[in-house]
N, CA, C and O atoms as a GROMACS GRO file, in nm:
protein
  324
    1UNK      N    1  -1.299   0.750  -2.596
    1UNK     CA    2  -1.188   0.680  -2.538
    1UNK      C    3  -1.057   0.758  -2.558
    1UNK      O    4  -0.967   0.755  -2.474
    2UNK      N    5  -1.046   0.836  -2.685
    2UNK     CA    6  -0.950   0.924  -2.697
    2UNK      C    7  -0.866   1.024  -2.590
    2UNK      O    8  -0.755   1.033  -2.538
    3UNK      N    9  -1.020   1.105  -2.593
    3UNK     CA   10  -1.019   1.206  -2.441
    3UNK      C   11  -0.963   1.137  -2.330
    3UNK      O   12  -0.883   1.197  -2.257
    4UNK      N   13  -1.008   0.969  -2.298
    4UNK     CA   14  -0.915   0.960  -2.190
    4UNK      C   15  -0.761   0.918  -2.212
    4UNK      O   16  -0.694   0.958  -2.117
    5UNK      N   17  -0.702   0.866  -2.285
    5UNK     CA   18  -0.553   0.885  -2.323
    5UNK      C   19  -0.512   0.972  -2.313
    5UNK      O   20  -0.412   0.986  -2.241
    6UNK      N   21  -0.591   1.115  -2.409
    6UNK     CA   22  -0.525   1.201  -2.417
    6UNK      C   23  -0.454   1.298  -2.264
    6UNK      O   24  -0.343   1.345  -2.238
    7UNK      N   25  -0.598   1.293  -2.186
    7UNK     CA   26  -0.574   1.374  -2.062
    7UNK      C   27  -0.504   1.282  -1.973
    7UNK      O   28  -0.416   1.340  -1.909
    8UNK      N   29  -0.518   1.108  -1.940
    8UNK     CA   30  -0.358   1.034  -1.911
    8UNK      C   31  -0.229   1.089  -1.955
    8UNK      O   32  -0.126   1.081  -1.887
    9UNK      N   33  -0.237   1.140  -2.060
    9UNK     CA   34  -0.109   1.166  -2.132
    9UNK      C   35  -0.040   1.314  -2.073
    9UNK      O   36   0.080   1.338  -2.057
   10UNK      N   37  -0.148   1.397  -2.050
   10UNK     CA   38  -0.121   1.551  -2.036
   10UNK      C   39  -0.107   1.575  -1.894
   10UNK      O   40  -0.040   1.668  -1.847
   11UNK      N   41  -0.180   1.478  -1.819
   11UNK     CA   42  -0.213   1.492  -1.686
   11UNK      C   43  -0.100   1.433  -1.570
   11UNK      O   44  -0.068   1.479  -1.460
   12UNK      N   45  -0.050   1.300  -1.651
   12UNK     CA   46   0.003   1.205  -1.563
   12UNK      C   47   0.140   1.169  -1.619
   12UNK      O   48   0.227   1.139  -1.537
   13UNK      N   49   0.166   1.169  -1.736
   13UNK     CA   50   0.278   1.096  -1.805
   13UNK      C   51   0.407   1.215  -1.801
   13UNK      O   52   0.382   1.329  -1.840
   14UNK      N   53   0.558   1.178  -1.747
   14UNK     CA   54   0.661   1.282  -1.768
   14UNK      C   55   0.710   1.188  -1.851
   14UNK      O   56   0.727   1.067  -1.832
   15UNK      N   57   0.740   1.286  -1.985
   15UNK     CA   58   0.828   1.202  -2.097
   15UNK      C   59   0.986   1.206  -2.039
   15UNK      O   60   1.034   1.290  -1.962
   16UNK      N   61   1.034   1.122  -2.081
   16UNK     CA   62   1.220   1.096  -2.045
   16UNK      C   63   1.272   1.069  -2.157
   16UNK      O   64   1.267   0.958  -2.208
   17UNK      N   65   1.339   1.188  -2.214
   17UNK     CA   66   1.398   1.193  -2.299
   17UNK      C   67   1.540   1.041  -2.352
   17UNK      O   68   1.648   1.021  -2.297
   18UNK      N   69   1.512   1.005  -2.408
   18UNK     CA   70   1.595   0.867  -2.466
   18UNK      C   71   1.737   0.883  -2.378
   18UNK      O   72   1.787   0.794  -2.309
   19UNK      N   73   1.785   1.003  -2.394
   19UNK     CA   74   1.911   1.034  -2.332
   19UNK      C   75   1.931   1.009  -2.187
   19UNK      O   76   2.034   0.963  -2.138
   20UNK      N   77   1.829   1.041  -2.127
   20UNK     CA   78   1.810   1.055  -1.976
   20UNK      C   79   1.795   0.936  -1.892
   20UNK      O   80   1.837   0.931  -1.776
   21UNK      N   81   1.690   0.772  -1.992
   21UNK     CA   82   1.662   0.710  -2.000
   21UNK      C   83   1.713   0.618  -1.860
   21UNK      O   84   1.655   0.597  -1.753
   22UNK      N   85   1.832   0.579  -1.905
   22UNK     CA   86   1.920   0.546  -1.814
   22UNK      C   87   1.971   0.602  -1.633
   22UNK      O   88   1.986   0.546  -1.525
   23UNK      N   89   1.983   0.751  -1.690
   23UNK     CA   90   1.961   0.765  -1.558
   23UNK      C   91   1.845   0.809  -1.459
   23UNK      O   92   1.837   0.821  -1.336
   24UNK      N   93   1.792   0.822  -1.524
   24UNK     CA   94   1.628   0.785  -1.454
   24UNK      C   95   1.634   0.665  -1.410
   24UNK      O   96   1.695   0.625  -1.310
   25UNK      N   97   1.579   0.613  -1.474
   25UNK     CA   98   1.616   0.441  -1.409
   25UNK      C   99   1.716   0.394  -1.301
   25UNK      O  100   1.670   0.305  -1.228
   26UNK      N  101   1.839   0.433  -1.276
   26UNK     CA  102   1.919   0.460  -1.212
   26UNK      C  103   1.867   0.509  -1.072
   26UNK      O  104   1.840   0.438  -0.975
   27UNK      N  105   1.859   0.635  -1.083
   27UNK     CA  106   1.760   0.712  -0.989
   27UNK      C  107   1.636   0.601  -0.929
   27UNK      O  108   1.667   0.550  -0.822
   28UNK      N  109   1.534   0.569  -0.971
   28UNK     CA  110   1.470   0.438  -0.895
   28UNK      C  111   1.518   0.307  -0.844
   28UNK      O  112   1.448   0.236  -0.771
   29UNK      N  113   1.631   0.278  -0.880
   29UNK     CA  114   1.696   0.167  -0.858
   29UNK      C  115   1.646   0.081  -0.978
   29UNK      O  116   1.592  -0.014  -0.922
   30UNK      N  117   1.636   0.068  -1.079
   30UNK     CA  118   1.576  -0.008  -1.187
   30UNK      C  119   1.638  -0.079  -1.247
   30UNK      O  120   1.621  -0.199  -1.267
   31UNK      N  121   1.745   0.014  -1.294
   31UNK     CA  122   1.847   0.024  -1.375
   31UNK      C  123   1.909  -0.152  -1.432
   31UNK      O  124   1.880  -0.223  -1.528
   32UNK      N  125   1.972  -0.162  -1.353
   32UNK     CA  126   2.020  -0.301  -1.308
   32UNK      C  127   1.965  -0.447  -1.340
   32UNK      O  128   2.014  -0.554  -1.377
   33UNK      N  129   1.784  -0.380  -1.292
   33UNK     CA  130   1.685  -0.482  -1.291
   33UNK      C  131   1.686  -0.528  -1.408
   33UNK      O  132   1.729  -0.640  -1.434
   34UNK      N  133   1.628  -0.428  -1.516
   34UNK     CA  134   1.646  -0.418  -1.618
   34UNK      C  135   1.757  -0.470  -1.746
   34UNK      O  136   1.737  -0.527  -1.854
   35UNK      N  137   1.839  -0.438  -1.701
   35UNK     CA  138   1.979  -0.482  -1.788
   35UNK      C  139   2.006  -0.651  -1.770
   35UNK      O  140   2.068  -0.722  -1.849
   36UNK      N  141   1.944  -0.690  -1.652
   36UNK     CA  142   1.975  -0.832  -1.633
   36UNK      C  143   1.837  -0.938  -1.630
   36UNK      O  144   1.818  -1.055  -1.596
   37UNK      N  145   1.750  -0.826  -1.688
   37UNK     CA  146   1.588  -0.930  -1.731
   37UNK      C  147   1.522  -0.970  -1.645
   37UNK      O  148   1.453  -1.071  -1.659
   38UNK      N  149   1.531  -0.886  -1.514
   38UNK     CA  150   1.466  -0.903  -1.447
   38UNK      C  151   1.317  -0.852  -1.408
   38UNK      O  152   1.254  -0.886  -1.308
   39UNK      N  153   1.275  -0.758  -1.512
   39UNK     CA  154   1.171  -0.662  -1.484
   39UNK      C  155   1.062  -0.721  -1.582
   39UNK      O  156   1.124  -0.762  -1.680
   40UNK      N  157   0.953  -0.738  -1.595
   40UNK     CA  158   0.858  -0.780  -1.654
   40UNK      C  159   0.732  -0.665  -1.699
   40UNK      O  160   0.681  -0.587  -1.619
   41UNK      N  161   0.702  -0.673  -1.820
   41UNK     CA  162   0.574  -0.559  -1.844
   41UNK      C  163   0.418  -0.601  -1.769
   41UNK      O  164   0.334  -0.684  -1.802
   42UNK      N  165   0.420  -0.545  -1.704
   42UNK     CA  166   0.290  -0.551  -1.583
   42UNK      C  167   0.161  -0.607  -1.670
   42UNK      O  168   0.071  -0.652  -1.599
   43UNK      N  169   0.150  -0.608  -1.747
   43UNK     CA  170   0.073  -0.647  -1.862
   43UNK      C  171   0.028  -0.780  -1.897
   43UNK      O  172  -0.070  -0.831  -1.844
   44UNK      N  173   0.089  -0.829  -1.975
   44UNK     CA  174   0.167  -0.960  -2.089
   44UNK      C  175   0.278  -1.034  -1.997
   44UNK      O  176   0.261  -1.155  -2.011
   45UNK      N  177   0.386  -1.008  -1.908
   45UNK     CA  178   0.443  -1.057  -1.878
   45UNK      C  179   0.616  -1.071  -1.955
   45UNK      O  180   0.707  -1.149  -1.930
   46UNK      N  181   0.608  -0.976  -2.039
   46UNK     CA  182   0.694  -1.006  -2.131
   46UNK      C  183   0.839  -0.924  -2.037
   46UNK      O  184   0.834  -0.838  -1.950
   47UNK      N  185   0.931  -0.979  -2.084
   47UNK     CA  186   1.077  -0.936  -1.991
   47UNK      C  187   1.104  -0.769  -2.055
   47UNK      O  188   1.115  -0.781  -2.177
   48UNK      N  189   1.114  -0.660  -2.024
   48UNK     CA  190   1.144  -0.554  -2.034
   48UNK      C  191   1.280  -0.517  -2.042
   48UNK      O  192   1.360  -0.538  -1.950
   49UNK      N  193   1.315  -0.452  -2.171
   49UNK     CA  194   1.451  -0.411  -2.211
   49UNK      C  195   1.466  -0.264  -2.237
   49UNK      O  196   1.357  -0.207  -2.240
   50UNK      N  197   1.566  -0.188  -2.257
   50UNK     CA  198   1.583  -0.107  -2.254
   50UNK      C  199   1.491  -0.026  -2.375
   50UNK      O  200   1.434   0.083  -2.368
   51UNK      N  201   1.498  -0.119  -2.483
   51UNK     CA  202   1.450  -0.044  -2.615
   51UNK      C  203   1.312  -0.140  -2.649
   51UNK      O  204   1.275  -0.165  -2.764
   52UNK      N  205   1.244  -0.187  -2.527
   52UNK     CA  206   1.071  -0.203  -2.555
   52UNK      C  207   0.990  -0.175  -2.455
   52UNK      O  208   0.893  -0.244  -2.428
   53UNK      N  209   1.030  -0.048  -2.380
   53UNK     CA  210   0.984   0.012  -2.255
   53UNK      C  211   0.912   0.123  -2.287
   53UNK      O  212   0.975   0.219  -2.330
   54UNK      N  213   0.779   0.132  -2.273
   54UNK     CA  214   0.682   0.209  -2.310
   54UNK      C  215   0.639   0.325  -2.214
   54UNK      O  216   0.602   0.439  -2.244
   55UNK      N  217   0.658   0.257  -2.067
   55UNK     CA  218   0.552   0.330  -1.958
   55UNK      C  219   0.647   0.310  -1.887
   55UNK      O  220   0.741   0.239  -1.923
   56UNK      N  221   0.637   0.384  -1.744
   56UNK     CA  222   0.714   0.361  -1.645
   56UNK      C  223   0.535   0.428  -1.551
   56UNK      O  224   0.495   0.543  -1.566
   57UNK      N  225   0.476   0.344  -1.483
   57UNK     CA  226   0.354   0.382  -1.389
   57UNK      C  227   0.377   0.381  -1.280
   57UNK      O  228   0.354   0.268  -1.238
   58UNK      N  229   0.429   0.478  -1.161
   58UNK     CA  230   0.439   0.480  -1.022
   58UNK      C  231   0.304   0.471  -0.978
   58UNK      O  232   0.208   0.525  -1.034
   59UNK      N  233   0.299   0.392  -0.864
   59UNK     CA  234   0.146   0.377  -0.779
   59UNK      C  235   0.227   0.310  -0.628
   59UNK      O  236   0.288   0.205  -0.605
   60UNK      N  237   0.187   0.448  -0.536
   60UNK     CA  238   0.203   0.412  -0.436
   60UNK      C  239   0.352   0.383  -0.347
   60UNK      O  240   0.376   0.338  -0.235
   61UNK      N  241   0.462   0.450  -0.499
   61UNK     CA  242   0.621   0.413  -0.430
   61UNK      C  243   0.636   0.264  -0.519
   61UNK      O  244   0.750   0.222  -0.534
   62UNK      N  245   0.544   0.201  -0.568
   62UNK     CA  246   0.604   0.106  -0.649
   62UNK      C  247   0.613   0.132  -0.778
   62UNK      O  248   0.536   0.220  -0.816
   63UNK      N  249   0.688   0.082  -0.866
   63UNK     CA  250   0.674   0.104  -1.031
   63UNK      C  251   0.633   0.010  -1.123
   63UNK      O  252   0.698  -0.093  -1.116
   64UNK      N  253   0.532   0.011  -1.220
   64UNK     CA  254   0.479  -0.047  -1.329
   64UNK      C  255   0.520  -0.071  -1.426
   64UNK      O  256   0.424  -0.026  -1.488
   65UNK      N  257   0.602  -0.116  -1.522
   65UNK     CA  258   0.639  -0.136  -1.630
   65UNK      C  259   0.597  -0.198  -1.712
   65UNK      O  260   0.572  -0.318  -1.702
   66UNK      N  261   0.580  -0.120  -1.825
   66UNK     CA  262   0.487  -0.149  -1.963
   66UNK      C  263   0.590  -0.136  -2.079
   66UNK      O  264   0.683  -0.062  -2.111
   67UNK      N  265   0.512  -0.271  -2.137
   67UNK     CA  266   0.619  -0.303  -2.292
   67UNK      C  267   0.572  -0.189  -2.399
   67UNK      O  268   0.528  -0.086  -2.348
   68UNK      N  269   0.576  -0.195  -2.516
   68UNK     CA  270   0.579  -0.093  -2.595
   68UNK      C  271   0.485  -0.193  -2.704
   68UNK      O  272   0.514  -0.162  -2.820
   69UNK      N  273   0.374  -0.313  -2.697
   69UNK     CA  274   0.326  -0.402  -2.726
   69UNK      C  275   0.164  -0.258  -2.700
   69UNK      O  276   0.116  -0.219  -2.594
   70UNK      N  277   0.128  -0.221  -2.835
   70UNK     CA  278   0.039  -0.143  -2.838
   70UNK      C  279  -0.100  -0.167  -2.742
   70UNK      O  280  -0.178  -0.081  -2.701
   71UNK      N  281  -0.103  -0.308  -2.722
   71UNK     CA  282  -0.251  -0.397  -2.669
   71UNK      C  283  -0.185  -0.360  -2.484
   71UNK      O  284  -0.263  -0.371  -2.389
   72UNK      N  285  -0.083  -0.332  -2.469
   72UNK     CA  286  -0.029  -0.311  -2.285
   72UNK      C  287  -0.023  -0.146  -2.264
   72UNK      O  288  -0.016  -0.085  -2.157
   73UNK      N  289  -0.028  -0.097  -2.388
   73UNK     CA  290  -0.006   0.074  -2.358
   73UNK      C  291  -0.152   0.079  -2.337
   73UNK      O  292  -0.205   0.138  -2.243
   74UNK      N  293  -0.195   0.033  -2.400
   74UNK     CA  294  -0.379   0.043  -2.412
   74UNK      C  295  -0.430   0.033  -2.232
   74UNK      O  296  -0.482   0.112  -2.153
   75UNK      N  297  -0.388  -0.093  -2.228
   75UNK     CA  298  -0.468  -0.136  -2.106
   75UNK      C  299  -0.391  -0.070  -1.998
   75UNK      O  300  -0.468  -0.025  -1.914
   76UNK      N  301  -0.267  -0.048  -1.971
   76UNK     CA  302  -0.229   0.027  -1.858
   76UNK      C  303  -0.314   0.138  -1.857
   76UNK      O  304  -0.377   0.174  -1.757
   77UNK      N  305  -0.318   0.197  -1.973
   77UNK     CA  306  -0.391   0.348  -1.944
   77UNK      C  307  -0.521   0.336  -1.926
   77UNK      O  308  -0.576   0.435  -1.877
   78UNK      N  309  -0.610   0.212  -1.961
   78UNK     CA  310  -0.722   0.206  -1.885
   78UNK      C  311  -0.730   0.138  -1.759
   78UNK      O  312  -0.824   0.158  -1.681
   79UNK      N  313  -0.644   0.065  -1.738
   79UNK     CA  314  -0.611   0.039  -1.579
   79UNK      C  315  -0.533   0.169  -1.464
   79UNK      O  316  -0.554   0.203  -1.348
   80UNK      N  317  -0.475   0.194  -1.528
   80UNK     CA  318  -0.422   0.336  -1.429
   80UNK      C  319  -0.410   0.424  -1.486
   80UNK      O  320  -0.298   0.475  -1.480
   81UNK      N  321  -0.516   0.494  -1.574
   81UNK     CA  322  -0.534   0.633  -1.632
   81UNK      C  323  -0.630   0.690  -1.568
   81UNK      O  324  -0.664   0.804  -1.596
   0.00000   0.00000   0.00000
């Protein structure tokens, strides 16, 4: 199960540096969503904040957002790894 995280990780994932964070988000239109609790972890359901944002998963032009709730990093990456 390792092997597949790992190559999710190497294959698919661009890290965004903490700094950048923001304007990345920005750049998708997110930004906003976000700051006013509107975005939910695709997961659990839990409201997504700036500092419990784990994943950001594009599929298809839409975006995925994953909490930082170890049991949602898990399953995104076996759902879209």
């Amino acid at each position: 199960m390792i092997e597949k995280y790992l190559s999710f990780i190497t294959e698919k994932v661009e890290a965004i540096i903490t700094d950048s964070l923001k304007e990345n988000l920005e750049k998708i239109e997110y930004l906003d969503k976000i700051e006013k609790g509107e975005v939910k972890c695709a997961i659990c359901g839990k409201v997504i904040k700036l500092n419990n944002l784990s994943l950001i998963i594009e599929e298809e032009g839409d975006y995925k957002f994953i909490c930082d709730d170890f049991k949602c990093y898990s399953e995104a990456l076996d759902r879209w790894g």
